[in-house]
C-alpha positions in Angstrom: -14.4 6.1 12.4 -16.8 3.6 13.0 -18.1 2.7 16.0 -19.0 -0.7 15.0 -15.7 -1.9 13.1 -14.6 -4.8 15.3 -11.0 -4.6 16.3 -8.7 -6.9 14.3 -6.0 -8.2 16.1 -2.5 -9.7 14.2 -2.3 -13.4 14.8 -0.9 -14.4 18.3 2.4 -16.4 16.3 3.1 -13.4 13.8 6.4 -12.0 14.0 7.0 -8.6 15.3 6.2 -6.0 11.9 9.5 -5.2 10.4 11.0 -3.8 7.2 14.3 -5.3 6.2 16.5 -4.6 3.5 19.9 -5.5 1.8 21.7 -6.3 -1.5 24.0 -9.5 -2.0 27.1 -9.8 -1.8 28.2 -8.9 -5.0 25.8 -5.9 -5.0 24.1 -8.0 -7.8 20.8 -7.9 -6.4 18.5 -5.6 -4.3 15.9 -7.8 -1.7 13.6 -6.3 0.4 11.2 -8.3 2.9 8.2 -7.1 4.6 6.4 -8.9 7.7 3.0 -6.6 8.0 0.1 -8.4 10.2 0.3 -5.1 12.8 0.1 -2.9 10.0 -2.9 -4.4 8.0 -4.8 -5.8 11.2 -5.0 -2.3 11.7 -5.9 -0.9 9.0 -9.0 -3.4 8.7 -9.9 -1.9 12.0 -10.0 1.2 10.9 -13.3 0.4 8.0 -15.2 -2.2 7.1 -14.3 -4.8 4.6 -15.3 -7.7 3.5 -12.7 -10.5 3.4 -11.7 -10.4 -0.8 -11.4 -6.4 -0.7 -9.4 -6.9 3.1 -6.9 -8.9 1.3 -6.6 -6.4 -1.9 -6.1 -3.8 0.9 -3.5 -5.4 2.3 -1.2 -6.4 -0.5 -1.8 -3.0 -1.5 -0.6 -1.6 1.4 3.0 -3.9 1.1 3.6 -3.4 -2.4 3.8 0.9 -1.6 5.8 0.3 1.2 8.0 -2.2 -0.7 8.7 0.2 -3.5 8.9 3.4 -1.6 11.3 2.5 1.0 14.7 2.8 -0.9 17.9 3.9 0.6 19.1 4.9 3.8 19.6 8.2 2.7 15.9 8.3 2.7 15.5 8.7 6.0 17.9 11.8 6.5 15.1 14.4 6.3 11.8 15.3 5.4 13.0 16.9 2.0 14.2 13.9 1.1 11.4 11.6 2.1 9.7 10.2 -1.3 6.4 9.5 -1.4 4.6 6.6 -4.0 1.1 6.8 -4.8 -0.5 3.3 -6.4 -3.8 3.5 -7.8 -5.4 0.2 -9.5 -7.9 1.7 -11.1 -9.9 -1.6 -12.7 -13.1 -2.2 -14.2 -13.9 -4.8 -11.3 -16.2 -4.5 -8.6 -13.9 -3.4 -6.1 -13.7 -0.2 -8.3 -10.4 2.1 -7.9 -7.8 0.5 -4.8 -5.3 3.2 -3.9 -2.5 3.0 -1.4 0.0 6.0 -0.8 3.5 4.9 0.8 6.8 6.5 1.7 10.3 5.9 2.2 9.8 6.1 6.1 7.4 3.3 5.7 4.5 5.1 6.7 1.4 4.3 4.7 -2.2 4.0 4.2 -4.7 2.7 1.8 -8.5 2.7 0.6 -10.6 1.2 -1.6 -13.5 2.5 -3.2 -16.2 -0.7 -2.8 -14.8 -2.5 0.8 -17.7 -4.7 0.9 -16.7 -6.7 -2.2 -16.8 -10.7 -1.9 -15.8 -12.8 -4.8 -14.5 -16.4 -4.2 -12.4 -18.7 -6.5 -14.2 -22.6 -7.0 -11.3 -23.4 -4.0 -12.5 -20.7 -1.7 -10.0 -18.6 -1.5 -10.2 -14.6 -2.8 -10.6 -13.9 -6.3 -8.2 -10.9 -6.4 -7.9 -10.8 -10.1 -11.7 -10.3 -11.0 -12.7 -8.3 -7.6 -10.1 -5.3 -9.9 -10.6 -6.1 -13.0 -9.0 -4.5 -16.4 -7.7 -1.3 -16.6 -4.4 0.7 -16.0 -1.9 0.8 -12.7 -1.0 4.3 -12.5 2.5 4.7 -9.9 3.4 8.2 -9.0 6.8 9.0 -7.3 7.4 12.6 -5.6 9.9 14.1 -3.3 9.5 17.5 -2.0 12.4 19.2 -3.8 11.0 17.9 -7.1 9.6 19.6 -9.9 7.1 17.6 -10.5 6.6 13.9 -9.8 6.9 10.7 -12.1 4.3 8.9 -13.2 4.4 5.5 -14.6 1.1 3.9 -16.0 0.9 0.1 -17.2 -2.0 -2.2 -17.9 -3.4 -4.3 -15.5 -2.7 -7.7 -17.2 -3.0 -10.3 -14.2 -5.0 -8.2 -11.8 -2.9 -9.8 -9.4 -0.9 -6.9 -7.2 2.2 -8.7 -7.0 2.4 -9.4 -10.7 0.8 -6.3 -11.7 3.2 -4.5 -9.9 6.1 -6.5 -11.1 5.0 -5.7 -14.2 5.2 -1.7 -13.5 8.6 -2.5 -11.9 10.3 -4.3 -15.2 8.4 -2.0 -17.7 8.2 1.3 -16.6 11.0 1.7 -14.3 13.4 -0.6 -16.1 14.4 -2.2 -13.7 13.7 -6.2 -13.6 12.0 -7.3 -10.4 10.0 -10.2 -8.6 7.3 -9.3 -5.8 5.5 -11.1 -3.5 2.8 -10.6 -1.6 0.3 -12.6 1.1 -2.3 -12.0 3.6 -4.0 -14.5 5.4 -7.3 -14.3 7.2 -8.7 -15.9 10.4 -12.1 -17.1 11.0 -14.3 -14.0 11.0 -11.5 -11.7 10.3 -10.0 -11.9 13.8 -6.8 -11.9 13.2 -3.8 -11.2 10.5 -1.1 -12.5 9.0 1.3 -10.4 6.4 4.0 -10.2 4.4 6.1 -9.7 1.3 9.1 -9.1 -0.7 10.5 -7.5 -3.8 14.0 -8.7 -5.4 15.6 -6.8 -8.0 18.2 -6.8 -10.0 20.9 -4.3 -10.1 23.0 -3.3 -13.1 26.1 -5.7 -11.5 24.2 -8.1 -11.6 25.9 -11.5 -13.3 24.0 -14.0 -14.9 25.1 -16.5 -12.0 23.9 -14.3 -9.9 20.4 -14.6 -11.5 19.9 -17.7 -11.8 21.0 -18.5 -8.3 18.0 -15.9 -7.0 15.4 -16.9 -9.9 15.9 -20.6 -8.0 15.2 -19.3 -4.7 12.4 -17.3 -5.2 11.0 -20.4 -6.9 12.2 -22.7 -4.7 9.6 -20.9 -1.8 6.5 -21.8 -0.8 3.6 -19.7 -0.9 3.3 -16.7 1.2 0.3 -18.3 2.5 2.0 -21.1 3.7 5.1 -19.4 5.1 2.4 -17.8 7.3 1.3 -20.6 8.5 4.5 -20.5 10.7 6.1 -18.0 12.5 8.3 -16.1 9.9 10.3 -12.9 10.1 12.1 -10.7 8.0 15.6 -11.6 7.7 14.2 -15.3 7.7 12.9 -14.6 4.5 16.3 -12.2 3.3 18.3 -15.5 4.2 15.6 -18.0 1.9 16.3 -15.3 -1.2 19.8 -14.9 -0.8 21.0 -18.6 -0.2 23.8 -18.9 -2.0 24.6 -15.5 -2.5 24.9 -13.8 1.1 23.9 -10.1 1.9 25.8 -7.1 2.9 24.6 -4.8 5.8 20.9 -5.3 6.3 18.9 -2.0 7.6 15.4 -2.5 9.5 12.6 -0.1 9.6 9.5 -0.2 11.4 6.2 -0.1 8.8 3.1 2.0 10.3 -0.2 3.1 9.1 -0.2 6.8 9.0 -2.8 9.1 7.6 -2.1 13.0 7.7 -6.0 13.9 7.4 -6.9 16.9 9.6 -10.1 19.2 10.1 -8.3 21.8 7.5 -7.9 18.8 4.5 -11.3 17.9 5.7 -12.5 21.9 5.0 -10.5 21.7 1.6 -12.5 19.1 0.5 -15.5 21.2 0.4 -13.6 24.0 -1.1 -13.3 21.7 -4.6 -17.3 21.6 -4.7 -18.9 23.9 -7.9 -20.0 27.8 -6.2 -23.3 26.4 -6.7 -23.1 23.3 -4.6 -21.3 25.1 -2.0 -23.7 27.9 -1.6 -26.5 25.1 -1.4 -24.9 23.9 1.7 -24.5 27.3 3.2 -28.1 27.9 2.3 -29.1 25.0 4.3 -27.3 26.0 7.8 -26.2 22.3 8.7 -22.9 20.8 9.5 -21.6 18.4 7.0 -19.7 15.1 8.0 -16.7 14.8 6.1 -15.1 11.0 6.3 -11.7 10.5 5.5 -11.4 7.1 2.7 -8.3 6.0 4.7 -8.4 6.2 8.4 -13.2 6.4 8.1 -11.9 9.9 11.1 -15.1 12.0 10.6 -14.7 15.7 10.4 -18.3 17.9 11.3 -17.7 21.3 9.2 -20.1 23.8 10.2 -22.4 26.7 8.2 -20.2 29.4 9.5 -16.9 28.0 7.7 -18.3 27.2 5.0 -20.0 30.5 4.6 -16.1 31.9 5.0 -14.9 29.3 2.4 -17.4 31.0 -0.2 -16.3 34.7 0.5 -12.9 33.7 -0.6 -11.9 33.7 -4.4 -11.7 30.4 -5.9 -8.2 30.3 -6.9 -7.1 30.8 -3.1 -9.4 27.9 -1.4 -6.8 25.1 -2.1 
């Protein structure tokens, strides 16, 4: 980790981070809401980033937590916990922005260029060219699985929200509306985030619809509902006027990377025989730095002298 990252604080009116979620009354339609500014104030701490990739980082980071936390019988046990991997991979600056959620709400996100600053003619972050063209690629995997799902659709806006909307209605079939802000203070000093994602279920009436298409529309911008204090079922209650919600369950969202000293040591075992002996040749330790958390591992000669004396197909 960096010595010099400065540490990022939430902003002092934001809302306590919380998860909520729910389905109307009718069991027409699904609505989650997301308040976030712990979660991505500290993951800006973590690495550098310049303000337009800081903001890509952080609607990342919702929009997996927003699509991997599904039902309570998520949270039973660890065979059942799902994990969803998003990776924009555009032809932007910003290059490829990946964030890996699960259905526990833990999560954690990098991007490849975090020093990227491009500015719209207003000021504010241009998202949409910072990533650029290219596909979203969403994989789904629970332990007891096979193998997991992969969805891939084109980025068409380059906005998350809409790009992942997109995914949503397309690949998964299932017709959706996301939302997703971060705001900024002066210097980067402190945070402000959240989101949502409504969906429709297959109960879901026409009435039913329209009432939560008016809604959604009828909000301001996530940039100005962070202006004030907001929280979670704030926002549930805004979707749902009209319709009214059945039991609502909370989680508690939290940046959590599993690297370790051994992931750090498989990392090198992926390297050519060639390239590996090199480094064994040269008797010096070499810094591995996780993308997500910037935790630097130091692996030394004699490991990696171990990691070439065992056969290829058992290093992973």
């Amino acid at each position: 980790m960096s010595g010099t990252t400065p540490r990022i604080e939430p902003r002092a009116t934001a809302r306590p981070d919380e998860l909520v979620r729910t389905i109307s009354e009718s069991g027409g339609i699904a609505v989650k809401t997301l308040i976030a500014s712990e979660l991505v104030a500290e993951a800006l701490s973590l690495r550098d980033h310049a303000p337009t990739a800081a903001h890509a980082l952080g609607r990342a980071m919702m929009g997996a937590v927003l699509i991997a936390v599904g039902s309570a019988a998520d949270e039973a046990d660890e065979a059942n916990v799902e994990s969803v991997q998003l990776q924009f991979r555009g032809d932007g600056p910003l290059g490829t922005l990946t964030a890996i959620a699960d259905s526990r709400a833990r999560v954690r996100a990098t991007v490849q260029h975090p020093d990227v600053e491009l500015r719209l003619a207003d000021g504010t972050p241009d998202i949409a060219r910072a990533i650029g063209q290219g596909p979203l690629n969403v994989v789904r995997h629970r332990p007891r699985w096979r193998t997991p799902y992969t969805g891939t659709v084109p980025l068409v806006s380059g906005e998350i929200a809409g790009d992942l909307t997109l995914y949503l209605t397309e690949s998964e079939q299932t017709p959706s509306s996301m939302g997703l802000g971060v705001s900024l203070g002066p210097a980067m000093r402190d945070v402000a985030a959240c989101g949502f994602l409504v969906q429709a279920l297959p109960d879901a009436s026409d009435a039913d619809l329209s009432r939560v298409e008016a809604n959604i529309a009828a909000l301001p911008s996530l940039s100005r509902l962070l202006e004030d204090p907001v929280d979670a079922n704030a926002l549930v209650d805004r979707l749902l006027e009209g319709l009214g919600s059945r039991e609502r369950h909370a989680m508690t969202p939290r940046f959590d990377c599993p690297c370790s000293h051994d992931r750090a040591l498989r990392t090198l075992s992926l390297l050519e025989e060639g390239e590996l002996a090199e480094l064994v040749e040269n008797e010096e330790d070499q810094e591995i730095v996780c993308d997500f958390c910037g935790r630097a591992y130091q692996i030394q000669p004699p490991e990696m002298r171990k990691l070439l004396e065992e056969p290829r197909e058992n290093r992973s």
